[in-house]
C-alpha positions as a Markdown table, in Angstrom:
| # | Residue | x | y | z |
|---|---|---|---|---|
| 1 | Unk | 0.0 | 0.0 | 0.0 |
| 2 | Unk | 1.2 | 3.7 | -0.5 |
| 3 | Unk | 2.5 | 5.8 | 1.9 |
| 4 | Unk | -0.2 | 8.8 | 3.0 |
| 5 | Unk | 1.9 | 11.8 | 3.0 |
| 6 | Unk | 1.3 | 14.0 | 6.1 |
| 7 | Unk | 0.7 | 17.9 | 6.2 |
| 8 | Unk | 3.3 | 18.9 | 8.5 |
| 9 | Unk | 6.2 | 17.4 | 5.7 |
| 10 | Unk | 6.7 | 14.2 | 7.7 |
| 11 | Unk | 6.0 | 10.7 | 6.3 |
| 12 | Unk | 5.3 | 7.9 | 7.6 |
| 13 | Unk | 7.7 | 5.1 | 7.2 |
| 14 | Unk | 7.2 | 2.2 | 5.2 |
| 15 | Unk | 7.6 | -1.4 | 7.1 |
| 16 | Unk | 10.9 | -2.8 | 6.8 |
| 17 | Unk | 11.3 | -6.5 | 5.4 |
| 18 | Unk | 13.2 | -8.9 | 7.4 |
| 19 | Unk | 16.1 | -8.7 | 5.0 |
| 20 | Unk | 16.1 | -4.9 | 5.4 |
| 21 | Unk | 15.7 | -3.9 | 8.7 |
| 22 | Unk | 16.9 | -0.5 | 10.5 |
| 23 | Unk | 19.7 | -0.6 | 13.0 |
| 24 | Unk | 18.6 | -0.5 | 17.0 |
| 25 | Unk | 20.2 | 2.5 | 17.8 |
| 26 | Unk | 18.0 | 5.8 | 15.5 |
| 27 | Unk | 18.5 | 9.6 | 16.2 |
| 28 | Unk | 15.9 | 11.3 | 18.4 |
| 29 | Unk | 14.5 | 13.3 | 15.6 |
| 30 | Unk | 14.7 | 12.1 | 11.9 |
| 31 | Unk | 16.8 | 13.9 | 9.0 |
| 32 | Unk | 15.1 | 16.9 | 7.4 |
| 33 | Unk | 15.2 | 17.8 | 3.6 |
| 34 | Unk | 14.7 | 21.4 | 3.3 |
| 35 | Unk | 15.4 | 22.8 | -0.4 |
| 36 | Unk | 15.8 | 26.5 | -1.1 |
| 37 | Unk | 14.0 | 28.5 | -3.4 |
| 38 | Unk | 17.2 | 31.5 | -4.0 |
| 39 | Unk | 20.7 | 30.5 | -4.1 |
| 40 | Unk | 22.0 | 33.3 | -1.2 |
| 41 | Unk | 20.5 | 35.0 | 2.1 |
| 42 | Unk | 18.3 | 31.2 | 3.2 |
| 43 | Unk | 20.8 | 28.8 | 2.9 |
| 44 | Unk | 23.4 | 31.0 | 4.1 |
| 45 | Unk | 21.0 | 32.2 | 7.0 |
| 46 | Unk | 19.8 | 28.3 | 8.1 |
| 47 | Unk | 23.4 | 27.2 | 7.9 |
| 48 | Unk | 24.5 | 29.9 | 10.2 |
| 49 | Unk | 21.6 | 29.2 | 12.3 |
| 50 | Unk | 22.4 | 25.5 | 12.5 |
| 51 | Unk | 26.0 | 26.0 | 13.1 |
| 52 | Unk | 25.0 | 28.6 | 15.9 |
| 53 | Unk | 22.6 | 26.2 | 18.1 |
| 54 | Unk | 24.4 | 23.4 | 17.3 |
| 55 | Unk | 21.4 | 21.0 | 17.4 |
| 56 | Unk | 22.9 | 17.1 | 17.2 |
| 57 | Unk | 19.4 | 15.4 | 17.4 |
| 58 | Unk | 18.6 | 16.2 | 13.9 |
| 59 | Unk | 20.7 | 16.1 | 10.8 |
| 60 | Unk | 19.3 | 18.7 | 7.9 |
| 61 | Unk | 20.3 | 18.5 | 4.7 |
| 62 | Unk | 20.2 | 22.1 | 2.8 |
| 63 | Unk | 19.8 | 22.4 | -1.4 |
| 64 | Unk | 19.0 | 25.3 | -3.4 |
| 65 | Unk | 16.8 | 25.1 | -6.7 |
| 66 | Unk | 16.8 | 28.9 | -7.6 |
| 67 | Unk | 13.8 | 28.5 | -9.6 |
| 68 | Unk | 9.8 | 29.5 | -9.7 |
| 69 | Unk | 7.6 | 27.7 | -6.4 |
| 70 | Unk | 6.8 | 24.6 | -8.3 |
| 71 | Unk | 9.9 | 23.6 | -9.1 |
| 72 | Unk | 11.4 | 23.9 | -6.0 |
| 73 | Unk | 8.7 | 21.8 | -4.5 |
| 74 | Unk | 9.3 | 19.4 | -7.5 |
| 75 | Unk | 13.2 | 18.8 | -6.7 |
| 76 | Unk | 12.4 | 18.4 | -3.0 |
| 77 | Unk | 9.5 | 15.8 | -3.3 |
| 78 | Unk | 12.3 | 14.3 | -6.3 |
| 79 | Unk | 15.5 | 14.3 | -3.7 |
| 80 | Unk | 13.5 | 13.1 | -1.0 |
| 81 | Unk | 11.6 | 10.3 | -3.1 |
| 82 | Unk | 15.4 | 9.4 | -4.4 |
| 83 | Unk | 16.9 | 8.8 | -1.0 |
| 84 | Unk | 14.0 | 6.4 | -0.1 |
| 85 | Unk | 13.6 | 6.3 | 3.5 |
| 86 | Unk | 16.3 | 8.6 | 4.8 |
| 87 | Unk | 14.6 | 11.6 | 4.7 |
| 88 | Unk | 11.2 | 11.5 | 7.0 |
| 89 | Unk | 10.5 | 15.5 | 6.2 |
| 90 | Unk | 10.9 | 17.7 | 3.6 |
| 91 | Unk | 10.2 | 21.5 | 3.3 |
| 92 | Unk | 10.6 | 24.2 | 0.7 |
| 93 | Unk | 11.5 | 27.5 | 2.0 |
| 94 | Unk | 9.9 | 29.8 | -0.2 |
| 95 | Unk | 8.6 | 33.8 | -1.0 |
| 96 | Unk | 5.3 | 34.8 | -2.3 |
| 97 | Unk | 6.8 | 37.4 | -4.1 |
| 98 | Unk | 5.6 | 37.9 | -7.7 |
| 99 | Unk | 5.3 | 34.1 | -8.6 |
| 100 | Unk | 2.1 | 33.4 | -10.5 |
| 101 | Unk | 1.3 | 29.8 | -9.8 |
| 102 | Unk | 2.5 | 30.0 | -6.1 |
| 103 | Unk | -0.9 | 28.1 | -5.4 |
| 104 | Unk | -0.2 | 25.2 | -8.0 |
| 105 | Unk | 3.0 | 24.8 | -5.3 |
| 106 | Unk | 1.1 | 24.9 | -2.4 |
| 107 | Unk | -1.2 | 22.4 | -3.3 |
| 108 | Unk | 1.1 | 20.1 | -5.2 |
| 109 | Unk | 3.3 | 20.5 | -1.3 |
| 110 | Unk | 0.2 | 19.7 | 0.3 |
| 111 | Unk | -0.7 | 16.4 | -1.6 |
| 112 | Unk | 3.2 | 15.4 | -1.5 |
| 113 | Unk | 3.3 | 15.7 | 2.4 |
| 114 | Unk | 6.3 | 18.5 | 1.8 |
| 115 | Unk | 6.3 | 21.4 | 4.2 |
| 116 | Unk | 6.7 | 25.2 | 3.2 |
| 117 | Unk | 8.1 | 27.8 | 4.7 |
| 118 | Unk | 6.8 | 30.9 | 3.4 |
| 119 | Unk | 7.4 | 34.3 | 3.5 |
| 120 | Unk | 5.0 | 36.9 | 2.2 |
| 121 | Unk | 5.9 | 39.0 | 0.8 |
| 122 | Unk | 9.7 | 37.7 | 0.7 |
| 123 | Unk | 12.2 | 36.8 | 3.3 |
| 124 | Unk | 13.6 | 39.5 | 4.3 |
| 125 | Unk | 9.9 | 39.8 | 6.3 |
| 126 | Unk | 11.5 | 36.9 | 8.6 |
| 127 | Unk | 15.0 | 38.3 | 8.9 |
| 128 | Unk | 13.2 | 42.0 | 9.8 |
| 129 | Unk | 11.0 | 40.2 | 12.6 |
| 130 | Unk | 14.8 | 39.4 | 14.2 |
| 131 | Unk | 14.7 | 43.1 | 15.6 |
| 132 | Unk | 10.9 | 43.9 | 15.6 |
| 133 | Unk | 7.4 | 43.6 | 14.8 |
| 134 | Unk | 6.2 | 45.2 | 11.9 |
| 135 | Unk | 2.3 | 44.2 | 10.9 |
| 136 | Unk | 1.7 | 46.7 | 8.8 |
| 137 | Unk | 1.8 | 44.9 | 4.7 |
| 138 | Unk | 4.8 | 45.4 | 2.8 |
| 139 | Unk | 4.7 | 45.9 | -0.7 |
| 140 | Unk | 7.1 | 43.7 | -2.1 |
| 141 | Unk | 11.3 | 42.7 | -2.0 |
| 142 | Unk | 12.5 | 46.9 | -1.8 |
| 143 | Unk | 10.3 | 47.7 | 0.9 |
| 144 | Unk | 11.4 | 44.6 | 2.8 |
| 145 | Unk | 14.7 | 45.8 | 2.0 |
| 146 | Unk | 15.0 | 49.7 | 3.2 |
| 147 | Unk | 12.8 | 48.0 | 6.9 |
| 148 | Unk | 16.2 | 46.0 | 6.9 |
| 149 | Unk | 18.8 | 48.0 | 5.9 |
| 150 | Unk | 18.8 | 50.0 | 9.8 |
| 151 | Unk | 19.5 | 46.8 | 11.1 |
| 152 | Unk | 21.8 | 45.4 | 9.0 |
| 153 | Unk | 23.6 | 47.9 | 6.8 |
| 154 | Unk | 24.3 | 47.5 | 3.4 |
| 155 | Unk | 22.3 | 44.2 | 2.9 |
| 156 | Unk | 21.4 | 42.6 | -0.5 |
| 157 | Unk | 19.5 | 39.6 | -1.5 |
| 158 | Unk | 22.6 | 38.6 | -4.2 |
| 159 | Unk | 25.2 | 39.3 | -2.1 |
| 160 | Unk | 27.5 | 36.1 | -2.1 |
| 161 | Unk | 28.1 | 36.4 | 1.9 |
| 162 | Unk | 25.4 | 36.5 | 5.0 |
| 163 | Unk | 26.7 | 37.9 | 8.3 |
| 164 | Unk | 24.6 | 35.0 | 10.4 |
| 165 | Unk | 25.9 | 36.9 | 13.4 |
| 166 | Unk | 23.7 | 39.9 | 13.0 |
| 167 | Unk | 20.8 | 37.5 | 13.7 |
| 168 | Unk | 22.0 | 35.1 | 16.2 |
| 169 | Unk | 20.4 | 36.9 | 19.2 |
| 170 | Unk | 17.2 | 37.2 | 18.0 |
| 171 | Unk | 15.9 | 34.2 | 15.9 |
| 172 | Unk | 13.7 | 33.5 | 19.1 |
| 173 | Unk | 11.8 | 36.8 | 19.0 |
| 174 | Unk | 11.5 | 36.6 | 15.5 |
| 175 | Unk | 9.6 | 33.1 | 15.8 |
| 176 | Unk | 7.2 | 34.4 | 18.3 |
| 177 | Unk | 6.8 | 37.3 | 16.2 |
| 178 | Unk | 6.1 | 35.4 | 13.0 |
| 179 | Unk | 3.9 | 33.1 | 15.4 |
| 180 | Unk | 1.2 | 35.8 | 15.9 |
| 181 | Unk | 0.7 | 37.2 | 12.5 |
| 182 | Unk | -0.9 | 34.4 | 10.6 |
| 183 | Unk | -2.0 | 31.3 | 11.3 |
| 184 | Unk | 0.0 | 27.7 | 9.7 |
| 185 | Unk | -0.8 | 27.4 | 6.1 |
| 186 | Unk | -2.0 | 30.5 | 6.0 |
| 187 | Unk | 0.6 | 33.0 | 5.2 |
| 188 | Unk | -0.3 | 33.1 | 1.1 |
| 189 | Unk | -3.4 | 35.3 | 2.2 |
| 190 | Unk | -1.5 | 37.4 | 5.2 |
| 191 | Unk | 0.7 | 40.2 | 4.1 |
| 192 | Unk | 2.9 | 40.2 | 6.3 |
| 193 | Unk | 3.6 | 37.0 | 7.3 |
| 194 | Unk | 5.9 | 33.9 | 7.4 |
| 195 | Unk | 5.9 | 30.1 | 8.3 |
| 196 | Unk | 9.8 | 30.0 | 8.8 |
| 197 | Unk | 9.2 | 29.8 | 12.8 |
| 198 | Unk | 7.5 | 26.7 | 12.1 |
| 199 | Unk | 10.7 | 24.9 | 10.3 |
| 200 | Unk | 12.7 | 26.6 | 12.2 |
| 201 | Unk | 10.9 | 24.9 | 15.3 |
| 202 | Unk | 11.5 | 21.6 | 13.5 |
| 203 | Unk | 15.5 | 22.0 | 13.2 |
| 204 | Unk | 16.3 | 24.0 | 16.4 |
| 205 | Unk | 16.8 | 22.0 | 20.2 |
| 206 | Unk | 13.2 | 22.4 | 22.0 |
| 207 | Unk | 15.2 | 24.0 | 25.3 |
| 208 | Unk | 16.2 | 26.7 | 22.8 |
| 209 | Unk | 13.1 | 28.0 | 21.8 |
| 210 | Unk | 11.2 | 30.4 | 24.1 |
C-alpha cells in the first residue's frame, strides 16, 4: 500500500522486510530535507543558524533550486523520493513574491506531504522580525529591504556572503513574532507573514526556543 503523506512534511515510514531492517540505535528526531527556493541569504541564514545552536538530534540536509515555487517543491519531493527512507520531512522555503502559480506549489506541497516555509511577501519579512514587529503589509522585496537596511547595513539579497551573526540573538523573538501574524498554512493570504518559525521549530533543540 502507498504511503499517506502527512501535512506537516513528515511521512510515515514504510515497514521494513526482514532482510532490510533499520539498526537498533536511531536519532531522536529524523533527518530533514529542506530545499531553497534562491541560491544566497536562506541557505546562508539556516546554515549559520544551525552552526550557531548546534542541534545534534537532527541532521538537515540544505539544497538550493533557484527557480519558480513549483519547481522547488518538484526537486524536493524528487531528492526526497530518491533517498528512499532517509529523509522522514521535507520542506521548501519559499517567497510569495511575484510568482504566478505559487498556489499550484502549495497544493502540489500539500498532496506530496512537503512542508513550506513561506514568507509573504519575501524573506527578508522573517529576517526583519529578528529586531521587531512590523504588521503593517509590505509591498514587495525593496520595501522589505530599506525596513532592513537600519538593522543590517548594506544588505542585498545577491550578495554572495550572510553575516549570520547579525541574527544570532534574536531568531527567538523573530519566531514568536512570526507566530502571531498568521496562522500555519495561511501566510499566502497574510501580508505580512511567514511560516519560517515553524521549520525553524523543526531544526532548532526544543530548550532553545522560548
Amino acid at each position: 500500500m502507498a504511503r499517506q503523506p502527512k501535512p506537516d512534511g513528515r511521512r510515515t515510514p514504510r515497514r521494513e522486510s526482514t532482510l532490510r531492517r533499520r539498526p537498533a540505535h536511531r536519532d531522536p528526531l529524523p533527518p530533514i530535507l529542506v530545499v531553497c527556493g534562491a541560491k544566497n541569504t536562506e541557505p546562508y541564514y539556516l546554515r549559520g543558524l544551525l552552526a550557531s545552536v548546534d542541534n545534534r538530534a537532527v541532521a538537515v540536509k540544505i539544497k538550493v533550486c533557484d527557480q519558480d515555487p513549483v519547481s522547488v517543491v518538484r526537486h524536493a519531493v524528487n531528492e526526497r523520493d530518491k533517498a528512499g527512507d532517509h529523509f522522514q520531512q521535507a520542506w521548501c522555503v519559499l517567497d510569495v513574491d511575484e510568482f504566478v502559480h505559487l498556489d499550484d506549489a502549495l497544493r502540489l506541497a500539500e498532496g506530496e506531504g512537503v512542508g513550506v516555509a513561506l514568507s509573504n511577501p519575501c524573506f527578508e519579512l522573517w529576517l526583519l522580525l529578528h529586531f521587531r514587529d512590523h504588521h503593517a503589509a509590505v509591498t514587495g522585496y525593496q520595501q522589505a529591504k530599506r525596513l532592513l537596511i537600519p538593522h543590517h547595513p548594506g544588505y542585498s539579497k545577491a550578495a554572495r556572503e550572510f553575516d549570520f551573526g547579525r541574527y544570532r540573538a534574536g531568531w527567538p523573538e523573530a519566531l514568536e513574532r512570526a507566530r502571531k501574524l498568521a496562522k500555519p498554512g495561511e501566510e499566502s493570504k497574510t501580508n505580512p507573514s511567514s511560516g519560517m518559525w515553524r521549520l525553524v521549530r523543526e531544526i532548532v533543540p526544543a530548550h532553545l526556543q522560548t
